[in-house]
N, CA, C and O atoms as CSV, one atom per row, in Angstrom:
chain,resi,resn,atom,element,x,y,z
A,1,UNK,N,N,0.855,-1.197,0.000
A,1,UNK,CA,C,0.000,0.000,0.000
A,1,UNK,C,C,0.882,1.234,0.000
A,1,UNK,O,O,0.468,2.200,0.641
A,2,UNK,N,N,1.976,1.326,-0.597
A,2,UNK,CA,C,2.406,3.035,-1.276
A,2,UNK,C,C,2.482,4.156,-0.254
A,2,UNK,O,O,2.281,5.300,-0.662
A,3,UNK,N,N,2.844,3.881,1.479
A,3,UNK,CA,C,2.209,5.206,1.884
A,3,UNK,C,C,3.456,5.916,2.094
A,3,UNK,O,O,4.566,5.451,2.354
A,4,UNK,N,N,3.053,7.242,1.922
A,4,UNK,CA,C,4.366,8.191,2.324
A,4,UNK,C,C,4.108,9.071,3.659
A,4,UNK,O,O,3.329,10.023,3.608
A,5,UNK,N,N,4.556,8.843,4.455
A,5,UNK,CA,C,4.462,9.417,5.825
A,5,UNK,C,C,5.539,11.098,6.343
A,5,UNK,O,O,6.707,11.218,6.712
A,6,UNK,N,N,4.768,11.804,6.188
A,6,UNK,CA,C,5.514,13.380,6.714
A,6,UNK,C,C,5.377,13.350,7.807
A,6,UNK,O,O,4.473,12.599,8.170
A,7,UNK,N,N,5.995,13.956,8.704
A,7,UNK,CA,C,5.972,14.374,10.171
A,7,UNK,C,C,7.123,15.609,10.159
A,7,UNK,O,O,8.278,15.653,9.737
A,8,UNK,N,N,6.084,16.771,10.953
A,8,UNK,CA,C,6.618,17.510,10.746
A,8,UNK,C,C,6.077,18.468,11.852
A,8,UNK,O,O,4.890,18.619,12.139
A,9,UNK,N,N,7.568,19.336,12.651
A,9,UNK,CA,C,7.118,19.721,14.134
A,9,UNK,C,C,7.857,20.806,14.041
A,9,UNK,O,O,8.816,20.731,13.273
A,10,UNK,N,N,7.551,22.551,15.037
A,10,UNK,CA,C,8.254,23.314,14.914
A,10,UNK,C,C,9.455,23.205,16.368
A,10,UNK,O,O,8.961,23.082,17.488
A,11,UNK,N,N,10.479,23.242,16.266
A,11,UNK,CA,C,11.606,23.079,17.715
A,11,UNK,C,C,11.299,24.412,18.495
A,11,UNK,O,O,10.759,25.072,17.607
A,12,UNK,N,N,11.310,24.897,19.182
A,12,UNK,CA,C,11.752,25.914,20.123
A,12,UNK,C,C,12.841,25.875,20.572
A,12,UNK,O,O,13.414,24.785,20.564
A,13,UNK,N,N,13.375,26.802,21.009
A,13,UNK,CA,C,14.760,27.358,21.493
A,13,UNK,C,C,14.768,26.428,23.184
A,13,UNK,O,O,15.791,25.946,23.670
A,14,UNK,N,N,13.406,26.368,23.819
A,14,UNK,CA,C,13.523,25.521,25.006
A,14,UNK,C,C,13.289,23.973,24.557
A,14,UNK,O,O,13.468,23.375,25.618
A,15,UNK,N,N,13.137,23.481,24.058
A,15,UNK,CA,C,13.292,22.204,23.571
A,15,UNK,C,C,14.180,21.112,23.314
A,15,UNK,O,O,14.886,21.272,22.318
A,16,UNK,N,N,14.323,20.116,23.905
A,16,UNK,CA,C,15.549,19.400,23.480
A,16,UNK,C,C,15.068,18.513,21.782
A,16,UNK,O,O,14.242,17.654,21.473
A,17,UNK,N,N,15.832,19.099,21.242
A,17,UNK,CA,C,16.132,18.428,19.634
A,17,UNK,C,C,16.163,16.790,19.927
A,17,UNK,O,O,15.539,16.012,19.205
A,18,UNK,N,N,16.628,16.534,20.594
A,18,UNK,CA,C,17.180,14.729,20.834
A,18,UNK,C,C,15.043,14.247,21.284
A,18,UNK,O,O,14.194,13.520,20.768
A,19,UNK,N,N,15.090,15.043,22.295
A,19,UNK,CA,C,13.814,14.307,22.966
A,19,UNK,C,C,12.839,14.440,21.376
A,19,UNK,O,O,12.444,13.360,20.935
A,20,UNK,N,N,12.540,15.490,20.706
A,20,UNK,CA,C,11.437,15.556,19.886
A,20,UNK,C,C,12.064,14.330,18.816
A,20,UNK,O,O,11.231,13.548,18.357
A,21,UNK,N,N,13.371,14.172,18.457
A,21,UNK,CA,C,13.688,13.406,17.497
A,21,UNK,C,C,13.144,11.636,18.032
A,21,UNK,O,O,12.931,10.686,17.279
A,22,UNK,N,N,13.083,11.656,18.921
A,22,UNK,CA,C,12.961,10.091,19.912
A,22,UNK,C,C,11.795,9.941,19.978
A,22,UNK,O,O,11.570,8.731,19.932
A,23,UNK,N,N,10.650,10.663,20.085
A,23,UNK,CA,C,9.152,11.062,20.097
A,23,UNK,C,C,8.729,10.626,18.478
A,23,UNK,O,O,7.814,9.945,18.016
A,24,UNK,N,N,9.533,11.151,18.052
A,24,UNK,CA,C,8.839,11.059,16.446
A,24,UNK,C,C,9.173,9.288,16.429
A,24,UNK,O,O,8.227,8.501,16.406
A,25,UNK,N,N,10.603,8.804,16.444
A,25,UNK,CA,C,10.903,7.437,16.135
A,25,UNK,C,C,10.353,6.686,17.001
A,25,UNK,O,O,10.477,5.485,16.766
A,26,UNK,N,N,9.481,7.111,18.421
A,26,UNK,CA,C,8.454,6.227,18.895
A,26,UNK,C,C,7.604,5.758,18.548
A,26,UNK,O,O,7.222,4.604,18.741
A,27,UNK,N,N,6.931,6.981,17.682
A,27,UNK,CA,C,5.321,6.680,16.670
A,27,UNK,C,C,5.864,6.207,15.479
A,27,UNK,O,O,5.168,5.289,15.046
A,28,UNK,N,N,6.900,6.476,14.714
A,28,UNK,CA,C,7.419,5.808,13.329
A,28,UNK,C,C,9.009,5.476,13.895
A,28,UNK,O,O,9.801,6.293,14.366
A,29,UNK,N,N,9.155,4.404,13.746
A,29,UNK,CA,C,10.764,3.940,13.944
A,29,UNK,C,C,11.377,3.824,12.785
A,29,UNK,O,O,12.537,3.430,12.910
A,30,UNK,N,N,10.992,4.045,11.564
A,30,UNK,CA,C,10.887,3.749,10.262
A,30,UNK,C,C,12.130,5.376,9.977
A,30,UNK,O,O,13.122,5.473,9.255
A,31,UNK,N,N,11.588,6.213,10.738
A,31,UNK,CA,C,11.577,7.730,10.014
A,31,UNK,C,C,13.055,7.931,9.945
A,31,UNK,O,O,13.973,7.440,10.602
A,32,UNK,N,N,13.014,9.269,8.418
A,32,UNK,CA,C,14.287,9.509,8.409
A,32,UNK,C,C,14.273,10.653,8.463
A,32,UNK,O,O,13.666,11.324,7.627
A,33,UNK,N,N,15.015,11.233,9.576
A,33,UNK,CA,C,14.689,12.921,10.280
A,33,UNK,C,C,15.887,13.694,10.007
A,33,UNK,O,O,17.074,13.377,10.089
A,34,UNK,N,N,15.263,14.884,9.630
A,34,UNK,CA,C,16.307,15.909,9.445
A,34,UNK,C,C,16.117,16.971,10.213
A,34,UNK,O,O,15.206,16.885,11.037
A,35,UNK,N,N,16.787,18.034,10.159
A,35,UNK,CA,C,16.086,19.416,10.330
A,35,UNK,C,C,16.083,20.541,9.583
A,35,UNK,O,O,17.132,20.616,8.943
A,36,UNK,N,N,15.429,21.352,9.411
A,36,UNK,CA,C,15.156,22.447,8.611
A,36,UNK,C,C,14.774,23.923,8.929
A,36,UNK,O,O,13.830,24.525,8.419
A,37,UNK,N,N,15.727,24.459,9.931
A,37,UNK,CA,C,15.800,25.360,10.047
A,37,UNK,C,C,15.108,24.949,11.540
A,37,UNK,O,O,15.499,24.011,12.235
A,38,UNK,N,N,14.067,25.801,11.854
A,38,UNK,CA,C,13.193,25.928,13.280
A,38,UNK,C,C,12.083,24.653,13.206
A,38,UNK,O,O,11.109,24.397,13.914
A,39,UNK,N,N,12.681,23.951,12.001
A,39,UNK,CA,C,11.591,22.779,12.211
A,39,UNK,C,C,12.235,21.119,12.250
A,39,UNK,O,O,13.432,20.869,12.111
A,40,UNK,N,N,11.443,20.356,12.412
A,40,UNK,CA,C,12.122,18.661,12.427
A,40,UNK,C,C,10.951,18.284,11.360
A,40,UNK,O,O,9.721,18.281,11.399
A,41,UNK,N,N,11.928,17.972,10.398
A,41,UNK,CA,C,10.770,16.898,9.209
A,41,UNK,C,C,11.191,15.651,9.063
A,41,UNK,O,O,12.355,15.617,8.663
A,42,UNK,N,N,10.533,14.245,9.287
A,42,UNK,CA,C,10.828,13.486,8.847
A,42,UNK,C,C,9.822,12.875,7.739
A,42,UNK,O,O,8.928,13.426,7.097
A,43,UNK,N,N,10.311,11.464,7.742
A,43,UNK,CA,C,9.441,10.609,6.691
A,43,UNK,C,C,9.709,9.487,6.713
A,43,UNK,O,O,10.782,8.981,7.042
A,44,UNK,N,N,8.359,8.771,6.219
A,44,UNK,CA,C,8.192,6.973,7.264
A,44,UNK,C,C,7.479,6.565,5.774
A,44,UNK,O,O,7.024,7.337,4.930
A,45,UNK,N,N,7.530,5.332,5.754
A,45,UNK,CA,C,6.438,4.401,4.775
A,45,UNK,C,C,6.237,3.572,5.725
A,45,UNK,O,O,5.374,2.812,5.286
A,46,UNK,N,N,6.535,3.225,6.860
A,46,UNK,CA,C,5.220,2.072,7.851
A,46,UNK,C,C,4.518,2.692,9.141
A,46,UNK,O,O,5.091,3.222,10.092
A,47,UNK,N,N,3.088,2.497,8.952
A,47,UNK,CA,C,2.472,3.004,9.724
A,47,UNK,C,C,1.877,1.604,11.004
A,47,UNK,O,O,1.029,1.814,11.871
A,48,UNK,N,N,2.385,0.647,10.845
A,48,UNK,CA,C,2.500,-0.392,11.843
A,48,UNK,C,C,2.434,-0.021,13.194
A,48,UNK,O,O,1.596,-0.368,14.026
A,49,UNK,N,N,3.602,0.872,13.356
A,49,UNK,CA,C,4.322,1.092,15.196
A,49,UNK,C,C,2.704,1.834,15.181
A,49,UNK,O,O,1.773,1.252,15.737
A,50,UNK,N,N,2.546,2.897,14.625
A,50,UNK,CA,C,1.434,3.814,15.185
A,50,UNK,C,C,0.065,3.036,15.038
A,50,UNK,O,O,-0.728,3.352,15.926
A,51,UNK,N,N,-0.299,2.322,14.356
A,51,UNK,CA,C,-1.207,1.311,14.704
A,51,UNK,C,C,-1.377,0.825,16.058
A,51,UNK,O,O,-2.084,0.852,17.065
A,52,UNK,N,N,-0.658,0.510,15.687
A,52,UNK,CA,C,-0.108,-0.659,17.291
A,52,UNK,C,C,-0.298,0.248,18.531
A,52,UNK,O,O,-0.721,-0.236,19.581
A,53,UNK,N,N,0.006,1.542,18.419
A,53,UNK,CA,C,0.031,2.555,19.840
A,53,UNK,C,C,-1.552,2.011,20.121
A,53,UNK,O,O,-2.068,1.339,21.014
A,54,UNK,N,N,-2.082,2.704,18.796
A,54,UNK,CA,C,-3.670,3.027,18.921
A,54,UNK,C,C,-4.284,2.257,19.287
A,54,UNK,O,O,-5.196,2.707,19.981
A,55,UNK,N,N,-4.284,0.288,19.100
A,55,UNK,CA,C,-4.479,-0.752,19.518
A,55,UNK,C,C,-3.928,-0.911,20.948
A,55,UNK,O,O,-4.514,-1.774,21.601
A,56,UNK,N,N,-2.847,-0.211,21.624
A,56,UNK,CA,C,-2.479,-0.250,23.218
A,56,UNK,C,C,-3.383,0.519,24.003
A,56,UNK,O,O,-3.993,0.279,25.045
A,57,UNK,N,N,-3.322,1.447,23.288
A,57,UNK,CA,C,-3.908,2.414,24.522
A,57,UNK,C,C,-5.509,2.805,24.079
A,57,UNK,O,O,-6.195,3.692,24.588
A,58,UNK,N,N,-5.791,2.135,23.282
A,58,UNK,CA,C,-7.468,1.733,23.527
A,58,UNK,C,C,-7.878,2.897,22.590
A,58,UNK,O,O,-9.068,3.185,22.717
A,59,UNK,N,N,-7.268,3.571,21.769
A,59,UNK,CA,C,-7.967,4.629,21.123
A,59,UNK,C,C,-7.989,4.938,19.707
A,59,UNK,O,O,-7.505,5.928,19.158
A,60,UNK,N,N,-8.775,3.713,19.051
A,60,UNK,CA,C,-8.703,3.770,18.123
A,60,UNK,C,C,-10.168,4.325,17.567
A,60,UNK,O,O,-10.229,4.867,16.464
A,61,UNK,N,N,-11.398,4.148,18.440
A,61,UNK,CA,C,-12.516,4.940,18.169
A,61,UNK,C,C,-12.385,6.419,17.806
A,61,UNK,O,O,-12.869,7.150,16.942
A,62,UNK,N,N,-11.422,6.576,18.949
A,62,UNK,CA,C,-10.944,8.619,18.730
A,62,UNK,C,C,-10.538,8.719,17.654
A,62,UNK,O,O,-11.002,9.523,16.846
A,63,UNK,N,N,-9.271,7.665,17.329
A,63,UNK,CA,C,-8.621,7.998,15.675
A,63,UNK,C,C,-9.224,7.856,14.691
A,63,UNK,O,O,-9.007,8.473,13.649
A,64,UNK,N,N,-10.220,6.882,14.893
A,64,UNK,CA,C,-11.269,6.694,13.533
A,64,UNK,C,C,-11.896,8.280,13.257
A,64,UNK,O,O,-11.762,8.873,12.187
A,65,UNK,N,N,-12.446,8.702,14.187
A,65,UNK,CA,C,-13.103,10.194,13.898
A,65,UNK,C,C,-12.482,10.961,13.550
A,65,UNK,O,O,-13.041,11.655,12.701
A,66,UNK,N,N,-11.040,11.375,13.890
A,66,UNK,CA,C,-9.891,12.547,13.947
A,66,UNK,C,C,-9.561,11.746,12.299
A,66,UNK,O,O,-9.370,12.535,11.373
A,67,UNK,N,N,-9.520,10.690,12.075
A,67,UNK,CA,C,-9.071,10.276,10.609
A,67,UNK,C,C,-10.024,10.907,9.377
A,67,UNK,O,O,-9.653,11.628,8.451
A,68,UNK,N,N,-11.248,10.449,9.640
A,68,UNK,CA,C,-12.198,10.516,8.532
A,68,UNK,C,C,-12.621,11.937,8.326
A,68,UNK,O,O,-13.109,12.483,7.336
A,69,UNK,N,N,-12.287,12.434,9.607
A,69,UNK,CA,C,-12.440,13.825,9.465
A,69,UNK,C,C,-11.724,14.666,8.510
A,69,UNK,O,O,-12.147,15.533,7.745
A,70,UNK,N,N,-10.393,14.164,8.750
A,70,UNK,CA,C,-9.068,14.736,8.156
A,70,UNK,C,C,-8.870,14.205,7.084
A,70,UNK,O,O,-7.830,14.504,6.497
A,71,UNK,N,N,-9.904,13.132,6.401
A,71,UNK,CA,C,-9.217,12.436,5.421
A,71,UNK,C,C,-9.876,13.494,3.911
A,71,UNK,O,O,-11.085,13.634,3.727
A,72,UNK,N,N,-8.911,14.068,3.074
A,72,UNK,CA,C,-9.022,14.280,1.841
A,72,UNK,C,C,-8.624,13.450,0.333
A,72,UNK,O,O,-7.621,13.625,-0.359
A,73,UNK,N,N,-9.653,12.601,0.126
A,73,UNK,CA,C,-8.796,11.930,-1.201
A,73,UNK,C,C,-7.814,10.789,-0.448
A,73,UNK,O,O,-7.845,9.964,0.465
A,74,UNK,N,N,-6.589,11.530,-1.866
A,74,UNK,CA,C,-5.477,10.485,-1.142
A,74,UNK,C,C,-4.679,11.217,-0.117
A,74,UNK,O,O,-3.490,10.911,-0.197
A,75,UNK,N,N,-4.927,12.033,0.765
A,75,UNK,CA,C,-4.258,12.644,2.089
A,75,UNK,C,C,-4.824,12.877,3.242
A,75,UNK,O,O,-5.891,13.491,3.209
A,76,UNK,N,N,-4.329,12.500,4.427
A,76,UNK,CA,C,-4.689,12.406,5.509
A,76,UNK,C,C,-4.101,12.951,6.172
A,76,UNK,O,O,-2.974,12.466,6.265
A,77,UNK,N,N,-4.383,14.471,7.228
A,77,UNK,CA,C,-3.411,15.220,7.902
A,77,UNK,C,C,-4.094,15.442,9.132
A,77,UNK,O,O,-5.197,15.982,9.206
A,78,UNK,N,N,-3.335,14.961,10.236
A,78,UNK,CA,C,-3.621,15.479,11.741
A,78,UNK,C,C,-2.537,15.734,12.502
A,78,UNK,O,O,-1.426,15.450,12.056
A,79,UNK,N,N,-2.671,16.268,13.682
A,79,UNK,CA,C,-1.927,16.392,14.995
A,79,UNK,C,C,-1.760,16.168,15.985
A,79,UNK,O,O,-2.770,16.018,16.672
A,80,UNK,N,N,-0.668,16.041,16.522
A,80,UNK,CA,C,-0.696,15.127,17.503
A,80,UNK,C,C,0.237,15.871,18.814
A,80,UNK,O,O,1.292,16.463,18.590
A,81,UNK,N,N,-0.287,15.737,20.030
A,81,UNK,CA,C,0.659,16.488,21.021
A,81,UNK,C,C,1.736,16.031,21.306
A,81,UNK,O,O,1.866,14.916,21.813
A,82,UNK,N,N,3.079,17.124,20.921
A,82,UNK,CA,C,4.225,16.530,21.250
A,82,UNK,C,C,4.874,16.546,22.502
A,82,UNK,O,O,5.901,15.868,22.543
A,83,UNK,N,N,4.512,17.211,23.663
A,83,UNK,CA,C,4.523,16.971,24.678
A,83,UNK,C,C,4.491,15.210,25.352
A,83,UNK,O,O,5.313,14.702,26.114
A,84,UNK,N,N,3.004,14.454,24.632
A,84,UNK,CA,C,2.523,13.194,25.112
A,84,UNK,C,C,3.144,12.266,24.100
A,84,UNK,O,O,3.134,11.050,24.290
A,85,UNK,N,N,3.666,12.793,23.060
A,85,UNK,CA,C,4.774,11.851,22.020
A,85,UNK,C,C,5.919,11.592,22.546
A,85,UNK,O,O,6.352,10.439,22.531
A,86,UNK,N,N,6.634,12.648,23.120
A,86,UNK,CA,C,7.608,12.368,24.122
A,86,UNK,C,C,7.898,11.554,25.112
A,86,UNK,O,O,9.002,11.079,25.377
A,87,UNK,N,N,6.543,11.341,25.852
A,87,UNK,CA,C,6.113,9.750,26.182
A,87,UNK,C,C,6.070,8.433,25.828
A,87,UNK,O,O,6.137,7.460,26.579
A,88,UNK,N,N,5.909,8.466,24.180
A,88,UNK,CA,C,5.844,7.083,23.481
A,88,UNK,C,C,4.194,7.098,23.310
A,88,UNK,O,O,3.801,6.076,22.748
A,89,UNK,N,N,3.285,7.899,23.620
A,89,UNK,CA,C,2.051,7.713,23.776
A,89,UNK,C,C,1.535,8.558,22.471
A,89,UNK,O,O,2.175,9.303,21.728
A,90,UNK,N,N,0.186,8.192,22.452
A,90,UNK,CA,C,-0.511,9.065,20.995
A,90,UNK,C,C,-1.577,10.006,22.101
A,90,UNK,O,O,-1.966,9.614,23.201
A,91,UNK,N,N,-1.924,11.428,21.400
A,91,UNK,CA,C,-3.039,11.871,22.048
A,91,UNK,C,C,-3.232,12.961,20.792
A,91,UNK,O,O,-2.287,13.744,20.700
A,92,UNK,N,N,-4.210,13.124,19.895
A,92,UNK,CA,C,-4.620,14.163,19.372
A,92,UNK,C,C,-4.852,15.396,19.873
A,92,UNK,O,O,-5.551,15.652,20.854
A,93,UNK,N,N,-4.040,16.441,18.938
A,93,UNK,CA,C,-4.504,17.764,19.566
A,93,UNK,C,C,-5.609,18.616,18.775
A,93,UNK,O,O,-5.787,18.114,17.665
A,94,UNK,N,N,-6.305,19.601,18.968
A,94,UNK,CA,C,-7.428,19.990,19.296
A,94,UNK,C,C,-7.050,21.409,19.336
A,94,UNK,O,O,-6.339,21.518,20.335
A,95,UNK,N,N,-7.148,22.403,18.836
A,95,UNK,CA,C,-7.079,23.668,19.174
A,95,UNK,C,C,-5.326,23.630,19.344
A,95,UNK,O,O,-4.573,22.696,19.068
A,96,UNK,N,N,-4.904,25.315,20.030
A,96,UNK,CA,C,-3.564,25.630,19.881
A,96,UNK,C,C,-3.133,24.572,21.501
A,96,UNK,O,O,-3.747,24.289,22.530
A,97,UNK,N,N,-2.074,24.339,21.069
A,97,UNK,CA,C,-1.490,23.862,22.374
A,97,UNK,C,C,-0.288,24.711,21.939
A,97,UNK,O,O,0.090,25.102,20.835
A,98,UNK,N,N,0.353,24.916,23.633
A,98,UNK,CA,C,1.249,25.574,24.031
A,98,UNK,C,C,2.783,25.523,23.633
A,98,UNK,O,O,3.546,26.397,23.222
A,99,UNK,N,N,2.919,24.432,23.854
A,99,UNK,CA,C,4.904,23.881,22.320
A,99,UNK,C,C,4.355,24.085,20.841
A,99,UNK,O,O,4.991,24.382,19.830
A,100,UNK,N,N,3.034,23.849,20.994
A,100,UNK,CA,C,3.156,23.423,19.479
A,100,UNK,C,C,2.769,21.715,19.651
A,100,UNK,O,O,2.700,20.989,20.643
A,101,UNK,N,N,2.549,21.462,18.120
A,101,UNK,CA,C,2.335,19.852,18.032
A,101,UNK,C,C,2.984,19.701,16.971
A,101,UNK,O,O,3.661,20.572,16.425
A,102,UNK,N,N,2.760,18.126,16.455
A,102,UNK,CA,C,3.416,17.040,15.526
A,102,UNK,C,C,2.385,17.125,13.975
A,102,UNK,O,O,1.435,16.345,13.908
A,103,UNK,N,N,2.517,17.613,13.384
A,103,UNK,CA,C,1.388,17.244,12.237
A,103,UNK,C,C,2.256,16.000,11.299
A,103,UNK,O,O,3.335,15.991,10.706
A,104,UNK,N,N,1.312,15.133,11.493
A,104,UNK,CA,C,1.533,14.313,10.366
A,104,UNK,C,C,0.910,13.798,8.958
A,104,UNK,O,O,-0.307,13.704,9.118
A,105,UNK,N,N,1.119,13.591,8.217
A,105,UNK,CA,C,0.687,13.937,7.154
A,105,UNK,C,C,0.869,12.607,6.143
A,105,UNK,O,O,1.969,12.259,5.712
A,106,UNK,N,N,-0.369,11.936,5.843
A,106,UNK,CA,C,-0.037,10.446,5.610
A,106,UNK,C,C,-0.621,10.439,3.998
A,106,UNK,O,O,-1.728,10.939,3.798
A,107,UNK,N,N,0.098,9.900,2.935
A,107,UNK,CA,C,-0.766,10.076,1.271
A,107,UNK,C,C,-0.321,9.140,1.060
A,107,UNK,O,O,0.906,9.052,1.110
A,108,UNK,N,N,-1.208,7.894,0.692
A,108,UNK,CA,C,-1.381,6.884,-0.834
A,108,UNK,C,C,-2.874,6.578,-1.370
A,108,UNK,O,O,-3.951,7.159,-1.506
A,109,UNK,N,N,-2.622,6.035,-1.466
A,109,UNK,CA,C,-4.422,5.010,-2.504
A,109,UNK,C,C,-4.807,4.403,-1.305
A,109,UNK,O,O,-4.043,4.038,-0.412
A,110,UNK,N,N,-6.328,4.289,-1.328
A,110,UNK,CA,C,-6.885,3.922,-0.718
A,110,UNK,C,C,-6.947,3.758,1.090
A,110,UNK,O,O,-7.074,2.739,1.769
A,111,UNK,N,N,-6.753,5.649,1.634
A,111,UNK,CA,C,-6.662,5.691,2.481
A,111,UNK,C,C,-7.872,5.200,3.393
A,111,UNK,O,O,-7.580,4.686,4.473
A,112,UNK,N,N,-9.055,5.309,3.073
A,112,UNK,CA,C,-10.232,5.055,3.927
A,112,UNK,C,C,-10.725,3.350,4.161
A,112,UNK,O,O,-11.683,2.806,4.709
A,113,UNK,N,N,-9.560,2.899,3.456
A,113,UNK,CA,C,-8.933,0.928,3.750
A,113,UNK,C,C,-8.135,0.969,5.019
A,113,UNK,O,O,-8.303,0.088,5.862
A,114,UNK,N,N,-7.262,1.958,5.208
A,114,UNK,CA,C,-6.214,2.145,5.678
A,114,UNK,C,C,-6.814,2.193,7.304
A,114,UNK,O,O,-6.641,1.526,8.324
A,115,UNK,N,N,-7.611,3.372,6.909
A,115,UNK,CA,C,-8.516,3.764,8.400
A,115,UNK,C,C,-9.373,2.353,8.732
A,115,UNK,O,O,-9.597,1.910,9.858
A,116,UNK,N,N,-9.521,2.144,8.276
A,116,UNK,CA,C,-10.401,0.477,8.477
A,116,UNK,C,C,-9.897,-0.361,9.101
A,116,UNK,O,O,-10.384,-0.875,10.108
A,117,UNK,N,N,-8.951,-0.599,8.650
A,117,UNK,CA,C,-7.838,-1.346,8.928
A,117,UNK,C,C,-7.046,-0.805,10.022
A,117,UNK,O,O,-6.924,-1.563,10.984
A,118,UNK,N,N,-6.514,0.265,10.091
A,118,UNK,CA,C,-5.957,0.400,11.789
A,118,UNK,C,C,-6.789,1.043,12.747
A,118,UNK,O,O,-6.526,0.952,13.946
A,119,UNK,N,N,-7.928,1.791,12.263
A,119,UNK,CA,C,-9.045,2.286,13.395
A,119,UNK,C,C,-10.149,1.731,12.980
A,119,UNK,O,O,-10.853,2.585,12.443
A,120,UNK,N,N,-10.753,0.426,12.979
A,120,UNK,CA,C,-11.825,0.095,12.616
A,120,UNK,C,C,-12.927,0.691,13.830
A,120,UNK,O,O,-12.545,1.270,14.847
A,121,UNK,N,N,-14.025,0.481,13.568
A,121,UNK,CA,C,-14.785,0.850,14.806
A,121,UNK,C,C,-15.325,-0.210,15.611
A,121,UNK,O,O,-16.003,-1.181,15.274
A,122,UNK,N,N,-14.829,0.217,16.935
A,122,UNK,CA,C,-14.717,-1.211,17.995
A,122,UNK,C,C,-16.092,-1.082,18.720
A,122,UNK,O,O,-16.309,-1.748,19.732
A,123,UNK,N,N,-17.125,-0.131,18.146
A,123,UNK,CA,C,-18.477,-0.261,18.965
A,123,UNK,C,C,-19.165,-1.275,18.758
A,123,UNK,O,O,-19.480,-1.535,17.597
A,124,UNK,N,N,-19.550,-2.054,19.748
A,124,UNK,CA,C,-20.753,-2.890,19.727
A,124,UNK,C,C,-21.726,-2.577,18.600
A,124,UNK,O,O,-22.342,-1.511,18.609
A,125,UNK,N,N,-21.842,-3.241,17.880
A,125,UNK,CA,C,-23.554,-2.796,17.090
A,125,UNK,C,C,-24.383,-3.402,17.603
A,125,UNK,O,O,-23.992,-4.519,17.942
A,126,UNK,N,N,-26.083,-3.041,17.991
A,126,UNK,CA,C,-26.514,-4.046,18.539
A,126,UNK,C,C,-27.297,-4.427,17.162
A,126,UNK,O,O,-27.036,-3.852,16.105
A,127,UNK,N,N,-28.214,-5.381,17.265
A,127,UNK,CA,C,-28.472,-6.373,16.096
A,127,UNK,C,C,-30.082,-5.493,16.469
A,127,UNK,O,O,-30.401,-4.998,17.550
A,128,UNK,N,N,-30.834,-5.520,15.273
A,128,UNK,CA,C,-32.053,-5.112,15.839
A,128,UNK,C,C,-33.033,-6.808,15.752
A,128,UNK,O,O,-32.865,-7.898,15.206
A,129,UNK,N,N,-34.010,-6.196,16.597
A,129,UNK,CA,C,-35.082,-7.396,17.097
A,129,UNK,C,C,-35.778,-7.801,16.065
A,129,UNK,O,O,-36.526,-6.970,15.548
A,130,UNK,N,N,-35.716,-9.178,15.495
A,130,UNK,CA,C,-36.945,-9.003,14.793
A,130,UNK,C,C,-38.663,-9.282,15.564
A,130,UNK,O,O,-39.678,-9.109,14.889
């Protein structure tokens, strides 16, 4: 499945470069990070590790919504707090947060397979009565 994975975060002057670089290779271990001036860009083709978060920590209902929301075509762009990346953990952000966040930025074919496939929706359906 073709995917090309951006991640891309602004540094601050209070920030350790090492910690945001370790944050990113938590959610993609794949990535190959550079920097670019006041920013860290990398880029991943496996979205496995970050699956897998979303399958740990129980939140893949949240990502299904924050996905389909965000999903255009063949591109899919959200954010993520880099504060709680720094952790090894996923948490979508929502409005301005205070460092700043992680936008990542995911494009191939048949992204709304993709979402299926790592955020399916884990609600109960109930069956109706006949």
């Amino acid at each position: 499945m073709g995917l090309r994975i951006t991640v891309r975060t602004r540094i601050y002057p209070t920030e350790s470069e090492e910690k945001i670089r370790s944050a990113i290779l938590s959610l993609f271990p794949d990535a190959r990070i550079r920097r670019e001036g006041d920013y860290i860009v990398a880029e991943a083709k496996s979205i496995d590790n970050f699956a897998r978060l979303l399958r740990e920590q129980r939140i893949r209902d949240a990502a299904r919504g924050v996905f389909l929301a965000n999903l255009r075509d063949d591109l899919l762009e959200f954010r993520i707090n880099k504060q709680v990346a720094t952790k090894g953990r996923i948490s979508f952000s929502v409005g301005d947060v205070p460092l700043g966040d992680i936008t990542v930025v995911v494009e191939g074919e048949n992204l709304r397979d993709l979402i299926e496939e790592i955020a399916p929706d884990t609600r109960v359906q109930k069956q109706p009565r006949s």
